[in-house]
Short mmCIF file of the C-alpha atoms (twelve columns), coordinates in Angstrom:
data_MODEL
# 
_entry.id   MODEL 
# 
loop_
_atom_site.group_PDB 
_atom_site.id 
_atom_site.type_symbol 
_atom_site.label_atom_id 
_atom_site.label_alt_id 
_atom_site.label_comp_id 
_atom_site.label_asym_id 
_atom_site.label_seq_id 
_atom_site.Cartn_x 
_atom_site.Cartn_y 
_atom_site.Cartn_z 
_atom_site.pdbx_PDB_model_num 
ATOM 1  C CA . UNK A 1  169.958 126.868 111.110 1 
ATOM 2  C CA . UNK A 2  169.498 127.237 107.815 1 
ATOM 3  C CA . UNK A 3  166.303 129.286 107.585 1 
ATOM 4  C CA . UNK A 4  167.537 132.190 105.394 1 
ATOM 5  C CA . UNK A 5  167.151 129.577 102.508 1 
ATOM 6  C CA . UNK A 6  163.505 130.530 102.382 1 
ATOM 7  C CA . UNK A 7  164.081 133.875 101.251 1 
ATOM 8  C CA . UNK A 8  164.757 135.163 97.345  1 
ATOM 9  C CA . UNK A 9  168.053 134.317 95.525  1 
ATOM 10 C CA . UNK A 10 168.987 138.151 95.552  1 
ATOM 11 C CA . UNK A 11 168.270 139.079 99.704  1 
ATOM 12 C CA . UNK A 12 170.571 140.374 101.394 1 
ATOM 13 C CA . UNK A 13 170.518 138.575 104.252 1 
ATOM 14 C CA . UNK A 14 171.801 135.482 102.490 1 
ATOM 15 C CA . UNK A 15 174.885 137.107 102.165 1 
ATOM 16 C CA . UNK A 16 175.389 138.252 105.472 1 
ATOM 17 C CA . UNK A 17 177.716 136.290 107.214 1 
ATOM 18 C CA . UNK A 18 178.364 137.938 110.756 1 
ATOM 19 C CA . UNK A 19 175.026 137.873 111.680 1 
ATOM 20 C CA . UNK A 20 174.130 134.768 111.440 1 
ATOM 21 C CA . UNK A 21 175.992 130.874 111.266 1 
ATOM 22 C CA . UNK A 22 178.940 132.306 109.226 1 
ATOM 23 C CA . UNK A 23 177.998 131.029 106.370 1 
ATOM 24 C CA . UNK A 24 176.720 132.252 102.893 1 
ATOM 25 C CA . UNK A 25 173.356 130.821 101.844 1 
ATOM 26 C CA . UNK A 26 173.576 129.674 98.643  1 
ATOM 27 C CA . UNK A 27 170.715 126.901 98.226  1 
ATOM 28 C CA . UNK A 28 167.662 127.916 96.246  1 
ATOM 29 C CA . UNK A 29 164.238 128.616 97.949  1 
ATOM 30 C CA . UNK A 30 161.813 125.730 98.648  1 
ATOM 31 C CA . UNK A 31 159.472 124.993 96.001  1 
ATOM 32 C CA . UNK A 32 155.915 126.012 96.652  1 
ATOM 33 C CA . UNK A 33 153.161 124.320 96.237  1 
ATOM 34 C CA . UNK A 34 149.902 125.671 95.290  1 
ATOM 35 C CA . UNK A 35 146.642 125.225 96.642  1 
ATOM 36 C CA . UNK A 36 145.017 125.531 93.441  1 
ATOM 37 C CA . UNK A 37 145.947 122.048 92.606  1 
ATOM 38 C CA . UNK A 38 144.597 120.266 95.813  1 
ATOM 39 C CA . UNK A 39 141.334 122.298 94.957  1 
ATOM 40 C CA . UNK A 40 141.243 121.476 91.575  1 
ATOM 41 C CA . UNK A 41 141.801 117.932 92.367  1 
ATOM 42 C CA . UNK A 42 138.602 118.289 95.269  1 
ATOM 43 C CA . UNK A 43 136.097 119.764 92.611  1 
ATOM 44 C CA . UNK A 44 137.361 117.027 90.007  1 
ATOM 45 C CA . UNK A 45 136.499 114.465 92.722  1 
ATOM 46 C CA . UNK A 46 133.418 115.530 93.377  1 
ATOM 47 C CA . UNK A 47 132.348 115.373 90.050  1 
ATOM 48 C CA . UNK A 48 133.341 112.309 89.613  1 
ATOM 49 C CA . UNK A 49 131.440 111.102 92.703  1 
ATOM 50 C CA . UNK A 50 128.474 113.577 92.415  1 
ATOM 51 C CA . UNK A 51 126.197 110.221 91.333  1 
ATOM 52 C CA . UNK A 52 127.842 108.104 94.113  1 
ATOM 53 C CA . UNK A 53 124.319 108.707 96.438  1 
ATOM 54 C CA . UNK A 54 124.958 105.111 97.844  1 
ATOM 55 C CA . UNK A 55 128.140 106.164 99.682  1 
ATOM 56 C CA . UNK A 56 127.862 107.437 103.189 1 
ATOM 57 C CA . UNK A 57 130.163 110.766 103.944 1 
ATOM 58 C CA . UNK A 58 132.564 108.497 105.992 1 
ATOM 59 C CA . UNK A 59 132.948 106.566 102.685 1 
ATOM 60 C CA . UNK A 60 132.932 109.568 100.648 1 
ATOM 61 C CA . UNK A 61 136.160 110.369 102.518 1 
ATOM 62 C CA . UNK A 62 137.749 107.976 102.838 1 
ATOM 63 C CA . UNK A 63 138.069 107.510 99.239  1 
ATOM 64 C CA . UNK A 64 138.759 111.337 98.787  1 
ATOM 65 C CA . UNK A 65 141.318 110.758 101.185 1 
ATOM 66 C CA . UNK A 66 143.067 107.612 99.258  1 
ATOM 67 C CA . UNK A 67 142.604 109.535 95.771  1 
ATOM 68 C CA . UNK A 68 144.537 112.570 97.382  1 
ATOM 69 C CA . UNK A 69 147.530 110.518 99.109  1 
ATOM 70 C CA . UNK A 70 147.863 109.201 95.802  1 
ATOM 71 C CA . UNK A 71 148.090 112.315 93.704  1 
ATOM 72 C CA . UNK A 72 150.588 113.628 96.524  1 
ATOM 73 C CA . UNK A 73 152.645 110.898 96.355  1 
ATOM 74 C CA . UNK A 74 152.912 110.922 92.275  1 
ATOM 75 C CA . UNK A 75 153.787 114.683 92.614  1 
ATOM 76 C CA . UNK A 76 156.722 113.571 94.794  1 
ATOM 77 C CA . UNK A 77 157.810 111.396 92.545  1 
ATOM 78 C CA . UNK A 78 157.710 114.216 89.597  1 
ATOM 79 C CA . UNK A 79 159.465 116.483 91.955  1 
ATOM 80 C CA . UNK A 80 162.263 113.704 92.755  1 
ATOM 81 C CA . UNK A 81 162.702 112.698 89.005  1 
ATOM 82 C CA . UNK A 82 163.129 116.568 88.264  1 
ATOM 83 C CA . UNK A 83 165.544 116.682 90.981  1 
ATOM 84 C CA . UNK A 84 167.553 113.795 89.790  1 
ATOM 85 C CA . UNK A 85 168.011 115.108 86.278  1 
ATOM 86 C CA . UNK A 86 169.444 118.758 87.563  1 
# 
């Protein structure tokens, strides 16, 4: 199943064999992803768009929501690159 991957490199439950597949997990935890940034990103929007009275809150989110696939899909592509080069 794979699900012990999730917990720290030294647990020891990753070593465990028996009780689970009968395997070893040896792959590093998931990177996180903090919240912070998707905030910081929000307030930084709405800065940016604090003047924009002419937009209607459908608009408003719209274009939040554009910005913000954006941003997540250039943070892929950082994560992918880093990926690549280990």
């Amino acid at each position: 199943m794979g699900h012990r991957h999730y917990l720290s490199q030294n647990h020891k439950w990753r070593s465990e064999k028996g009780s689970f597949d009968g395997t070893i997990e040896k792959r590093p935890p998931p990177k996180v992803h903090e919240t912070y940034g998707s905030l910081k990103f929000y307030r930084e929007f709405a800065q940016s768009h604090k003047n924009a009275r002419h937009l209607s809150n459908v608009e408003w989110s719209r274009q939040f929501i554009e910005s913000f696939k954006d941003r997540v899909t250039q943070l892929h592509k950082q994560d992918d690159s880093q990926i690549m080069e280990d």
